[in-house]
N, C-alpha and C positions, 0 to 999 in steps of 0.2 A: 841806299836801301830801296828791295824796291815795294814793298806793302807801304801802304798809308796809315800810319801811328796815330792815335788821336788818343785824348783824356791827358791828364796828367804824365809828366815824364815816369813815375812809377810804374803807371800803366801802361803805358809804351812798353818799357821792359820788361813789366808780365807780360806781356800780350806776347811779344817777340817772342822771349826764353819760352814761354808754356807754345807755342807752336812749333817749336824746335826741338822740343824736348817729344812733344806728340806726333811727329812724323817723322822720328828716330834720327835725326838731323846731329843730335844731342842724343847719344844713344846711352845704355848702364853706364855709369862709372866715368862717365866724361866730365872733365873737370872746370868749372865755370871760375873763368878770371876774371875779377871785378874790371882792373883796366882794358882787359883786350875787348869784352864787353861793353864798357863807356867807350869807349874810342868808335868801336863801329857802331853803335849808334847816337854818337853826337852828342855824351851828354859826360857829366860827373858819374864818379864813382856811388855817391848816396842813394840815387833813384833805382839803381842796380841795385846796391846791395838791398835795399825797401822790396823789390820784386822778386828778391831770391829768396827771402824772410818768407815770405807767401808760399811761392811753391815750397816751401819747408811746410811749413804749416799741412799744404797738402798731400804730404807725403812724395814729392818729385821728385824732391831736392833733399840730401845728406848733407851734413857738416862734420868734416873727420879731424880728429885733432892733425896739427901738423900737416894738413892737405889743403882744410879749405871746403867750397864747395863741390857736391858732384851730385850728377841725375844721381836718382835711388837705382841702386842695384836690384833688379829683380830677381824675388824671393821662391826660386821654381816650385821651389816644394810645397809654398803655400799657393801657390796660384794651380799647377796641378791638384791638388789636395780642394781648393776653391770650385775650379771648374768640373771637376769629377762629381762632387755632391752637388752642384748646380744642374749638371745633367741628370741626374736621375730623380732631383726634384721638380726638374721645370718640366722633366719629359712625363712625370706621373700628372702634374697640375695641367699641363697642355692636353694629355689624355682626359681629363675629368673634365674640364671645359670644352672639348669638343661636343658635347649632345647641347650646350647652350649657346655658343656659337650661332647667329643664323647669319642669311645671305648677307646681309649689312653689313654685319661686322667682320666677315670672310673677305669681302668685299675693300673693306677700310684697309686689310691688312696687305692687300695685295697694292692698294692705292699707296699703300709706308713704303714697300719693297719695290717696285717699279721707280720711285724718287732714289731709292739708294742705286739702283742700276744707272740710273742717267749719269748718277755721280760717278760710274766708275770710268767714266773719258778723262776728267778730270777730279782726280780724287781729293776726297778730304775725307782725313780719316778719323775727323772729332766729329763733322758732319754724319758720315757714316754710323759711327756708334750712337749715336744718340737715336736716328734711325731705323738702327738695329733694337735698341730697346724696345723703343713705340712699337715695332713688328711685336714682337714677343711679347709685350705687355699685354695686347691686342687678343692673344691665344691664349696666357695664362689666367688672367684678371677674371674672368669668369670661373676660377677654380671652386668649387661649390664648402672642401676642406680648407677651413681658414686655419689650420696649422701649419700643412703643405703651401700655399700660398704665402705666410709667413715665412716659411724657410725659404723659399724662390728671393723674396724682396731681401731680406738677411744676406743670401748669395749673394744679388745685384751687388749691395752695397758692398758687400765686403771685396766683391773682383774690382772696385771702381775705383777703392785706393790702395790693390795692390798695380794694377795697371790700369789707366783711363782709358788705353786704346788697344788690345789685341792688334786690330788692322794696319793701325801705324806702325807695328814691326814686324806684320805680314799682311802688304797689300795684296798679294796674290790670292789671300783665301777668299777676300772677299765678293769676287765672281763665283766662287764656288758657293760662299754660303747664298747669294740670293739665289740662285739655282736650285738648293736644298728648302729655303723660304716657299716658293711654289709649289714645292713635291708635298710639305706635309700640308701646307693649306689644300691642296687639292685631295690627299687620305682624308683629313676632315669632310670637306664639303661631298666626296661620296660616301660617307656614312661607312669610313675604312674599320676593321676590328683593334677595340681601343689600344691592346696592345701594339699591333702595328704603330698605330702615333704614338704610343710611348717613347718605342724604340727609335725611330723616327726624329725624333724633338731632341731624345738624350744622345744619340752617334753626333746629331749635326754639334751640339755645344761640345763634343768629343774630338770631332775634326780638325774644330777648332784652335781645344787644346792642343793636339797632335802638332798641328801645322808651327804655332807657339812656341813649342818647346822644340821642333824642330831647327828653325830657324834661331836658337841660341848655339847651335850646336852643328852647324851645317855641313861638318866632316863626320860626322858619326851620328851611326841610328841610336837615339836617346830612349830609352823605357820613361814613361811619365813615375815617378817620383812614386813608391809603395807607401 
């Protein structure tokens, strides 16, 4: 192997399995064998199966009668249906938090996005998304409507255990979105009309989805899920 494994043998094989599973290494529906599993990493079948019990737990990993384990199939229609009302919530809260926004925190935001750019020589794409968040978080979190703001965090959560990673199963977009990062920070910081940053905030998590559902489907133009 060539990572460095540390904590207990269980963790080792969390640690492994969830980075394989998060940069599509281990893609939908791939079928985890406890032996072929122990075997390349050196250990008993127990600590395996202890680490696949987990990402169960997290929603990663399915248990199908008669199969066994396998990555969680992704659920398009919840995840389209997820990030569709994410955009047009995060893009209203990112609109209402723009007039409180000042240079500082414009400032922070572009400081989050410029570390995700470094990342893209070398990508990591649990790195990346957690980065991604702190951007957004940075533009939304001053939403002044604490219902809207509530439905934005409700999104988060719920897009994070139908997928951890958008990026990991398309590294590609993620030049594009910190490109799209700068454009609406900079409608903000010139005092752009709020609907612009609405629309703005809600295409780029749209793109996103786009690209997404593209990439399940890479012979055919896919409609996102009505």
């Amino acid at each position: 192997m060539a990572e460095v494994l540390t904590g207990s043998k269980s963790e080792q094989a969390y640690a492994w399995l969830r980075a394989r599973i998060a940069s599509h290494a281990y893609g939908p529906g791939f079928r985890l064998v406890l032996g072929t599993i122990a075997d390349e990493l050196g250990m008993s079948v127990v600590p395996v199966r202890e680490a696949i019990r987990r990402l169960e737990a997290e929603g990663l990993v399915t248990f199908e009668r008669n199969v066994g384990a396998r990555v969680t199939l992704v659920d398009e229609s919840e995840y389209a249906h997820t990030m569709q009302t994410l955009g047009l919530v995060e893009g209203a809260a990112t609109a209402l938090s723009a007039p409180l926004l000042d240079a500082a925190a414009l400032d922070a935001a572009l400081e989050v996005n410029d570390r995700m750019t470094r990342l893209l020589d070398s990508f990591d794409a649990h790195r990346f998304t957690e980065l991604n968040r702190q951007f957004h978080s940075v533009l939304y979190e001053p939403c002044p409507n604490p219902h809207i703001l509530d439905l934005v965090q409700r999104g988060w959560a719920r897009l994070s255990g139908i997928r951890e990673s958008t990026f990991a199963f398309v590294p590609g977009r993620a030049e594009h979105s910190v490109e799209e990062h700068a454009q609406i920070v900079e409608l903000i910081r010139t005092g752009a009309d709020p609907l612009e940053i609405e629309l703005a905030a809600r295409n780029h998590r749209w793109r996103t989805r786009d690209a997404f559902l593209a990439a399940l489907h890479p012979d055919s133009a896919v409609e996102p899920p009505a």
